[in-house]
C-alpha positions as CSV (number, residue, x, y, z in Angstrom):
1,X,0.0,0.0,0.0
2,X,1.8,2.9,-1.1
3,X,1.5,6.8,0.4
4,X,-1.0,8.9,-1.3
5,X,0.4,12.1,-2.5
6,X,-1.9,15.6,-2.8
7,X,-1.1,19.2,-3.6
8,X,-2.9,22.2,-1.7
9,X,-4.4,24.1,-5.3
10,X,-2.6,26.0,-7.8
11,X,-0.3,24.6,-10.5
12,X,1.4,26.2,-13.6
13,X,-1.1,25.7,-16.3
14,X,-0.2,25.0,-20.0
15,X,2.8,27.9,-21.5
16,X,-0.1,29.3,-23.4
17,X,-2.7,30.0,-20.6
18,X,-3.9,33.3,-20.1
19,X,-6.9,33.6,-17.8
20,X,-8.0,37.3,-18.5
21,X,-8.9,36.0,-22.1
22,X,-9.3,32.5,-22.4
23,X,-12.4,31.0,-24.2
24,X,-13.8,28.0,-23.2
25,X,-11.9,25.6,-25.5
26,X,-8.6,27.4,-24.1
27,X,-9.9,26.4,-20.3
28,X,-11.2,23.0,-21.6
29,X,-7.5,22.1,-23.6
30,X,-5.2,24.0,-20.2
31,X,-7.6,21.5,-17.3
32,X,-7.0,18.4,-19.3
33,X,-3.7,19.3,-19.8
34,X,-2.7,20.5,-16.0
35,X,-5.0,16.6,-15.0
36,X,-2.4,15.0,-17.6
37,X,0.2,16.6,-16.1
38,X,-0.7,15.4,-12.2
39,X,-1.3,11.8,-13.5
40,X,2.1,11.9,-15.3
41,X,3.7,13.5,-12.5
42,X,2.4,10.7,-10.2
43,X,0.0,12.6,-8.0
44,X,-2.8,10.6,-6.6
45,X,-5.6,13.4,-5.5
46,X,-5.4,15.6,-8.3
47,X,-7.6,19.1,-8.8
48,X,-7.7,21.2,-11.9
49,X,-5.1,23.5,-11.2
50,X,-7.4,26.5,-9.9
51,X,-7.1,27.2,-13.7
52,X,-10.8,27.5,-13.7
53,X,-11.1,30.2,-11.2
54,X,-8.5,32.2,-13.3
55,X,-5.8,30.9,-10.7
56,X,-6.7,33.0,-8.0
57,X,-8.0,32.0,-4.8
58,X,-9.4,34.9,-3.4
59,X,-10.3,36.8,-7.0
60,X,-12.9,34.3,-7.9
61,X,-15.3,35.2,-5.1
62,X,-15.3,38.7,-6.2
63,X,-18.4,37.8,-8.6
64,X,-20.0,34.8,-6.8
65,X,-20.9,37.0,-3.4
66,X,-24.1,39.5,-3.9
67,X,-24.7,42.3,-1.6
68,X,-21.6,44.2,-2.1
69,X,-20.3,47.3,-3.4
70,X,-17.1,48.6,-4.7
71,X,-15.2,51.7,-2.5
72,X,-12.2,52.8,-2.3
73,X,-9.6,51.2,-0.1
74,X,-9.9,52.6,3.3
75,X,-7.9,55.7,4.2
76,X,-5.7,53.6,6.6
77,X,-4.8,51.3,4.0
78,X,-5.8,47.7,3.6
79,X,-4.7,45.2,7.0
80,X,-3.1,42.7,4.6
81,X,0.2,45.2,4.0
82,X,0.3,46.4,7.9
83,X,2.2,44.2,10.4
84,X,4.7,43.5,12.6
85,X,6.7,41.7,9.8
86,X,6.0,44.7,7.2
87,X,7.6,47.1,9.9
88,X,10.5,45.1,10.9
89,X,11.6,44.6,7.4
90,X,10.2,47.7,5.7
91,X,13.0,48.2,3.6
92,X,12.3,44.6,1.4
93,X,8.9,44.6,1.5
94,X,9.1,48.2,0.0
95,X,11.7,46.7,-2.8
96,X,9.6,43.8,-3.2
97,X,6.3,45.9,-3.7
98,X,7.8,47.8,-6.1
99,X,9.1,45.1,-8.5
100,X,6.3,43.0,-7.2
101,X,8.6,40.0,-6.6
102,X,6.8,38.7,-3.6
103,X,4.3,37.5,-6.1
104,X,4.9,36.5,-9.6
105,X,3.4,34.5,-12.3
106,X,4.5,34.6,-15.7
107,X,0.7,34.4,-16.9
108,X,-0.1,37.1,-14.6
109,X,-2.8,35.4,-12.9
110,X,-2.3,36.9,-9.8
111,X,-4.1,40.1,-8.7
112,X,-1.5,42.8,-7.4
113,X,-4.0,45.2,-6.1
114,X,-7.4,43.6,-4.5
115,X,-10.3,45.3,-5.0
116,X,-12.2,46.4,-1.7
117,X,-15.9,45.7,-1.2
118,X,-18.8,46.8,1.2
119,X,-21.3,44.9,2.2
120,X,-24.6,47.4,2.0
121,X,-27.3,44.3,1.8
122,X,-27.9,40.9,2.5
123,X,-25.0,38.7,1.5
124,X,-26.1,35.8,-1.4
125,X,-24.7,33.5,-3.1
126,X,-24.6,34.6,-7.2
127,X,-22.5,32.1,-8.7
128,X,-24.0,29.1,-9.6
129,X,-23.4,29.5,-13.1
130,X,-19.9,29.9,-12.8
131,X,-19.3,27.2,-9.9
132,X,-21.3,24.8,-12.8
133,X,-18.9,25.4,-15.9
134,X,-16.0,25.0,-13.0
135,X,-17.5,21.5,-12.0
136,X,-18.5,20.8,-15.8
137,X,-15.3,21.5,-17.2
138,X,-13.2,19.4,-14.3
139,X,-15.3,16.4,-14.4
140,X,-15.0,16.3,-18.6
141,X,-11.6,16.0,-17.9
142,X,-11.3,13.3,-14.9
143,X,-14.2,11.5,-15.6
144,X,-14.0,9.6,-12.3
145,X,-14.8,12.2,-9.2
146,X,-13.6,10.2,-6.6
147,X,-10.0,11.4,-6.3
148,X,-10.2,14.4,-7.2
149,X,-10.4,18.2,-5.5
150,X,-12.3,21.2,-5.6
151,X,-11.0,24.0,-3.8
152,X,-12.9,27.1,-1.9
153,X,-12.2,29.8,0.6
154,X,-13.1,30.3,4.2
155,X,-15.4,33.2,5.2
156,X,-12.8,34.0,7.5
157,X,-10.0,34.1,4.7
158,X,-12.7,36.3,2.3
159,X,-13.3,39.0,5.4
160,X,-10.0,41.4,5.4
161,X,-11.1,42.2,2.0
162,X,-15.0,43.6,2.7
163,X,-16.0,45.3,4.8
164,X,-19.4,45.6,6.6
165,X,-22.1,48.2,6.4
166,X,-25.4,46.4,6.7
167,X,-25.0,43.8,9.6
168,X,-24.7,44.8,13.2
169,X,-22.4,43.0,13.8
170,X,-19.1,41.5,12.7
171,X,-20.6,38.0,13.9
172,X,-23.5,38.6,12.4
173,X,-21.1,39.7,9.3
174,X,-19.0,36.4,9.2
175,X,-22.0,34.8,9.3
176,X,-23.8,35.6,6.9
177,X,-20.1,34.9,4.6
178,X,-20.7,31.7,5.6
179,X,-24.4,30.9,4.8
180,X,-24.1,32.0,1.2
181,X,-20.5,30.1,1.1
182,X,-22.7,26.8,2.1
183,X,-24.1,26.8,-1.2
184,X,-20.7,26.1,-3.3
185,X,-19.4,24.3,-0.7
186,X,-22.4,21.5,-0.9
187,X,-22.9,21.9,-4.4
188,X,-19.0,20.6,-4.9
189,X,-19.2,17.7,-2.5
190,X,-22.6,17.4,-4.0
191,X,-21.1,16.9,-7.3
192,X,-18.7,13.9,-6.5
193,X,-15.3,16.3,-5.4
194,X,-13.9,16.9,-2.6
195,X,-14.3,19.8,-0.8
196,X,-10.9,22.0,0.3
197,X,-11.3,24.9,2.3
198,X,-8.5,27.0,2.3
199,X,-8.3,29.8,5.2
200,X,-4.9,31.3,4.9
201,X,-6.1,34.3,6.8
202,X,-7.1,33.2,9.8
203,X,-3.6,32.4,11.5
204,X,-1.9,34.6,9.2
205,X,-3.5,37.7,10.4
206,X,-1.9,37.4,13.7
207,X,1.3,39.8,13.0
208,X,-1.5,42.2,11.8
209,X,-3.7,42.2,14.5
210,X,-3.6,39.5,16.8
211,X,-0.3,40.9,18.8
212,X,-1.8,43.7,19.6
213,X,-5.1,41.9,20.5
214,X,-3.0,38.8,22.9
215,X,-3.2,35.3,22.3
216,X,-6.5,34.6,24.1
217,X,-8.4,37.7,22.5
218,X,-7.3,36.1,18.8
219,X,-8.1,32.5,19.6
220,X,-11.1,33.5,20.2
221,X,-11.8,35.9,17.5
222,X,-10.6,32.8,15.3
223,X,-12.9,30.3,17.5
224,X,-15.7,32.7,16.2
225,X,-14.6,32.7,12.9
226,X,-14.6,28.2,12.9
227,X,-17.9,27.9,14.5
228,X,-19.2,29.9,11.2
229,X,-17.2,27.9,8.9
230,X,-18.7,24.9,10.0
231,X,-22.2,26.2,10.5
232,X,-21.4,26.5,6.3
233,X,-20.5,22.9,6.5
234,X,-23.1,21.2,8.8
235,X,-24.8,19.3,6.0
236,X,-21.3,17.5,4.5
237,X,-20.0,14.4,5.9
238,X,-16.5,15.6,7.6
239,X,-14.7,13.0,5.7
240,X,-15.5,15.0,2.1
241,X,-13.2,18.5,4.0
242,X,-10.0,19.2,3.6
243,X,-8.9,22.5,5.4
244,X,-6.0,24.1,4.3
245,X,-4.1,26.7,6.5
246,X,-0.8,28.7,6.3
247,X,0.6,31.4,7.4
248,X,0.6,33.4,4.4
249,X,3.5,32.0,2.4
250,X,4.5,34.6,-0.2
251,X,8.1,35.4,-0.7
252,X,9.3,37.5,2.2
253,X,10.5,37.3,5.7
254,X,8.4,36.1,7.8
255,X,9.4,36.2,11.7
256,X,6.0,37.0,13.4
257,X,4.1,33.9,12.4
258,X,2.3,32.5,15.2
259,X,3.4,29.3,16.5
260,X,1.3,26.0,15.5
261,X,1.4,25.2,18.9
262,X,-0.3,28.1,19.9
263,X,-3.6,27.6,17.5
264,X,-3.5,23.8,17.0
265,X,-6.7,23.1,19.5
266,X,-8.5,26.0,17.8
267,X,-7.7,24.8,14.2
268,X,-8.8,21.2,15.4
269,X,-12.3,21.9,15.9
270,X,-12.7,23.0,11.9
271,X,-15.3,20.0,10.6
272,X,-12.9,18.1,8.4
273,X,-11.0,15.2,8.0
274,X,-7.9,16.2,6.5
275,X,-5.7,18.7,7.8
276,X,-3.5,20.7,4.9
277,X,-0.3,22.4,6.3
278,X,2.9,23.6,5.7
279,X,5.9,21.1,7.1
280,X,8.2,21.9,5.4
281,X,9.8,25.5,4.8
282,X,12.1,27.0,6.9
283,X,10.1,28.7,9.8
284,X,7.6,25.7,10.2
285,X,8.9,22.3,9.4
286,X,10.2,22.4,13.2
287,X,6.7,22.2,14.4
288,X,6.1,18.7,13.0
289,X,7.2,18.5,17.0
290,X,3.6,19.7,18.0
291,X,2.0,16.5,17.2
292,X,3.8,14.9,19.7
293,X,2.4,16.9,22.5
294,X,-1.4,16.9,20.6
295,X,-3.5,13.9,20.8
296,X,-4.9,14.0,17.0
297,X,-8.7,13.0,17.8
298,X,-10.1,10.3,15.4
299,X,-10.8,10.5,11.9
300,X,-8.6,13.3,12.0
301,X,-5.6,12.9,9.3
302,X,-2.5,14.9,8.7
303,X,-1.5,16.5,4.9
304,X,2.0,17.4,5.7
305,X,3.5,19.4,2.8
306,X,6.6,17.6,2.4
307,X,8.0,19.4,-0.6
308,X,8.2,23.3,-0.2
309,X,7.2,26.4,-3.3
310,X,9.4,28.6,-0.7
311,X,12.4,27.3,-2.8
312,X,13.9,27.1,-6.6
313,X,16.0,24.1,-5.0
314,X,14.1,20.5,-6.0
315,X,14.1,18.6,-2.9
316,X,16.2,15.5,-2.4
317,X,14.2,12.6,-1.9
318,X,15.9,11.5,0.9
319,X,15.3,14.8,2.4
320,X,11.6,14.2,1.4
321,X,11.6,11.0,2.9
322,X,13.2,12.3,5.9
323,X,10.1,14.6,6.4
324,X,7.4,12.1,6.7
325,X,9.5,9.7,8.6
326,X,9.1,12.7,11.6
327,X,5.5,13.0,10.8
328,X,4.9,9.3,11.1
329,X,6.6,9.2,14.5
330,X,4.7,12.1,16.2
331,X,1.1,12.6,15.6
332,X,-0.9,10.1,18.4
333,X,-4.0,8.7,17.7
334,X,-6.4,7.3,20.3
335,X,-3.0,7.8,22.7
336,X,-0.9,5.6,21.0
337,X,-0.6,5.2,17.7
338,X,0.5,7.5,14.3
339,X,-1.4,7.5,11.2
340,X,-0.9,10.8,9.2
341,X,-1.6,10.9,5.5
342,X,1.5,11.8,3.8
343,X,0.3,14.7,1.2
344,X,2.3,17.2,-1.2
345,X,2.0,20.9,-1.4
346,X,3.5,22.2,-4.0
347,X,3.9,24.6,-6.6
348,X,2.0,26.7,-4.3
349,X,2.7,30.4,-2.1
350,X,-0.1,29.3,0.5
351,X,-2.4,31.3,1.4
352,X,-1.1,35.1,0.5
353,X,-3.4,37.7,-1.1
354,X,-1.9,36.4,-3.9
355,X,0.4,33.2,-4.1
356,X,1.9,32.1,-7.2
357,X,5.9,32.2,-6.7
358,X,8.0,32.4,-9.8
359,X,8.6,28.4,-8.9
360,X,5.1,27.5,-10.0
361,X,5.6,29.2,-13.3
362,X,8.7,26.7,-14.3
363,X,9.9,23.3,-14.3
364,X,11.1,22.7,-11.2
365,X,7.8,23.5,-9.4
366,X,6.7,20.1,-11.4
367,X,10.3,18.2,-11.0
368,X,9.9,18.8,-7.2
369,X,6.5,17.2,-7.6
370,X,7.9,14.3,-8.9
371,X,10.3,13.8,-5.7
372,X,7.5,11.9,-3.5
373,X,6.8,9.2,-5.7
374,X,10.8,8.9,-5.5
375,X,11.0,8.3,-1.9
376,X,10.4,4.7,-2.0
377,X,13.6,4.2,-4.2
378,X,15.9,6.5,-1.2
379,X,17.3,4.0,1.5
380,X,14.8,6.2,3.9
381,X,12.0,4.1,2.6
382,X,13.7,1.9,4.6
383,X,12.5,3.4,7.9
384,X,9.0,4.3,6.3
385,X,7.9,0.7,5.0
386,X,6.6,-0.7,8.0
387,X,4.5,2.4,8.6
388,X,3.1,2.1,4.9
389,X,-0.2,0.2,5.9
390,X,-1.7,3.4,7.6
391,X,-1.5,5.0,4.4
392,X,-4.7,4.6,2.7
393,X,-7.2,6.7,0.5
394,X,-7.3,10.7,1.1
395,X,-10.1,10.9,-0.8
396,X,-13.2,10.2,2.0
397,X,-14.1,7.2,-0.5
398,X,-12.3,4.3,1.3
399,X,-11.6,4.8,5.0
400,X,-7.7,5.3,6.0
401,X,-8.9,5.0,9.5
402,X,-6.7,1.9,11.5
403,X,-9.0,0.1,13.9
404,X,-7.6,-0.9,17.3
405,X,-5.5,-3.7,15.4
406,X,-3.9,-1.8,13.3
407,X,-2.9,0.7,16.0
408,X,-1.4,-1.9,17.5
409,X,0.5,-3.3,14.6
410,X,1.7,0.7,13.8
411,X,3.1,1.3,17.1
412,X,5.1,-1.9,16.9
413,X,6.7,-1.1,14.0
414,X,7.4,2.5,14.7
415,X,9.3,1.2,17.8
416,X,11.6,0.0,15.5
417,X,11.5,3.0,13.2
418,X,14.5,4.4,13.7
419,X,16.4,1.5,14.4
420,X,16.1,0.9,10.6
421,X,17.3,3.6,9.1
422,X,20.5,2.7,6.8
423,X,19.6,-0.9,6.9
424,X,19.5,-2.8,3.8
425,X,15.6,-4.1,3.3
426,X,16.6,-7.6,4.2
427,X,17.8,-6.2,7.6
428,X,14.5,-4.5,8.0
429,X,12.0,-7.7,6.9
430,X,14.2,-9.8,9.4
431,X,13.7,-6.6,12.2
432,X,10.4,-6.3,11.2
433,X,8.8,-9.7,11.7
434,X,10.4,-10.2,15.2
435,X,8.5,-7.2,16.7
436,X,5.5,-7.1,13.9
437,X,2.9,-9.7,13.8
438,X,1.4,-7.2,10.8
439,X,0.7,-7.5,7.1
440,X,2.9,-4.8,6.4
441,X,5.3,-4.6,3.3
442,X,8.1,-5.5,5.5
443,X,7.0,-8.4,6.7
């Protein structure tokens, strides 16, 4: 049973591709290419690229969402360039604003300037007849729903970019996001996909607001802003979600994220099964150290990003392999045991207003893809094999669930985990068997 490999959303479409004037035979030709491409590259849960929202996660929304009006931006300026980050390191992120290299897609999918919209009547839903051509056009090209991915954003990730003049509330506000949001969301799961929920801005806001506000004043903004999300949800089986968070991933320094530790009980109670998160840039692959303090409740499974966009280096897939091997020893489930779900992100600058880097427009955004399905071929497959059992469908189709037998069987071989590493695999099936009464590959 091999790992099941992912990606969070956005890939480099065809050379061609231009979203501001593609006709529908262009978007048709660019998703079967970009599914090609996944299948080719050896990614198991596959997605259409985001080419048919134009590539832009946020942008999209922008004309699916009635009861708002364009302004200008506020006098202060918009929250998403304020923070603790953007003060500490004015000087680059006034160089990088200016060449826009934070940024950068060489089809200019990304938006550089957001537009800013009031709310000045009831929020609706308006875009069921673009949400249909996007679910028309992706399920021409897969035929077969079942492992495949449909991405959509968070109320709380939508917010920074409205604001409110009709509800009393900011509650009320989020809301109300939410209920109209509860219409695409069920009409993708509806449709046979996946459902991922990306909320970038949730924890990322925290340099911009939530230092100011203290720890427990932001939790519980963001507790606020979860209990909405899944009020959108309540009708779709948690094992059809996928919830993607970061800390805003463009291409600047970052040294004010909040800590994983910190949010990880609040990020919990989202209603899904899969977790998306980064694990594996350079100011949060540490944390993978949080799921051994954090009893993982269960059903709950772990998409690690093992291979980072943050880079123009292609990953070693020893390196790669290295990076699950943590993962597999920490997270506990039911107390004892690990099963995380090994997943890839990317090709992708998760979530920033924008988030296309200048990787995801080249080759070695899709090499780096490549380096996963390499991992059993390193000699740190070695360590990984008896783990590989736990390591069923991400999809919500088949369960990857252990029962109490399996729990068993994966704690037994992970006591041997490390013990393996550098051994040849005849060491390890000989290692393996004495401790591992299992069906596992290494037996």
């Amino acid at each position: 049973m091999k790992i099941l490999t992912t990606h969070v959303g956005s890939l480099p479409g065809p050379a061609d591709f231009d979203p501001s004037t593609t006709t529908e035979q262009d978007l048709t030709r660019a998703v079967e290419w970009i599914v090609a491409r996944q299948r080719e590259t050896g990614i198991d849960i596959i997605n259409e690229g985001e080419l048919t929202k134009g590539g832009d996660w946020l942008a999209f929304m922008d004309e699916r969402l009635g009861g708002f009006e364009e302004r200008p931006a506020p006098a202060a300026g918009s929250v998403i360039a304020q923070g603790k980050d953007r003060e500490e390191f004015a000087d680059f992120y006034k160089y990088a604003a200016e060449r826009q290299t934070l940024f950068f897609t060489a089809d200019k999918r990304m938006r550089t300037v957001r537009r800013y919209l009031a709310c000045t009547a009831p929020i609706t839903y308006t875009g069921a007849a673009a949400l249909e051509r996007e679910l028309a056009t992706f399920r021409a090209a897969v035929g077969d729903t079942r492992n495949c991915f449909l991405t959509s954003t968070a109320p709380a990730s939508l917010e920074p970019y409205r604001g409110n003049e009709y509800y009393a509330t900011e509650e009320e506000f989020v809301s109300a996001l939410a209920e109209a949001l509860r219409v695409e969301y069920e009409a993708i799961v509806g449709a046979g996909f996946l459902l991922q929920i990306d909320d970038a801005w949730l924890v990322a806001l925290w340099d911009r607001i939530g230092i100011g506000m203290g720890l427990e004043a932001f939790k519980q903004r963001s507790r606020i802003r979860v209990e909405a999300l899944n009020y959108a949800l309540r009708n779709i089986p948690e094992e059809r979600v996928r919830y993607h968070l970061c800390w805003g991933s463009w291409h600047g320094p970052h040294a004010h994220d909040l800590p994983l530790s910190d949010i990880v009980d609040v990020l919990l109670r989202v209603h899904a099964r899969f977790y998306s998160f980064e694990a594996a840039n350079v100011r949060h692959e540490h944390e993978y150290h949080v799921w051994e303090r954090v009893q993982l409740p269960d059903a709950k499974v772990l998409l690690p990003g093992v291979v980072s966009h943050s880079t123009d280096l292609v990953e070693h897939p020893d390196l790669v392999a290295e990076r699950i091997r943590r993962l597999c020893g920490s997270p506990v489930r039911n107390g004892s045991s690990p099963a995380p779900t090994a997943g890839l992100a990317v090709a992708r600058t998760r979530r920033s207003p924008g988030r296309s880097s200048h990787r995801c427009a080249q080759a070695p955004g899709w090499r780096a893809a490549k380096q996963v399905a390499k991992v059993r071929t390193s000699p740190f497959w070695t360590a990984l094999w008896p783990l590989a059992g736990v390591f069923e469908s991400m999809s919500g189709i088949s369960s990857s669930v252990p029962n109490s037998e399996c729990c068993s069987r994966v704690s037994s071989c992970a006591a041997v985990r490390d013990a393996l590493i550098g051994d040849d695999r005849k060491t390890h099936r000989r290692r393996t068997t004495r401790v591992c009464r299992c069906k596992c590959p290494g037996r």
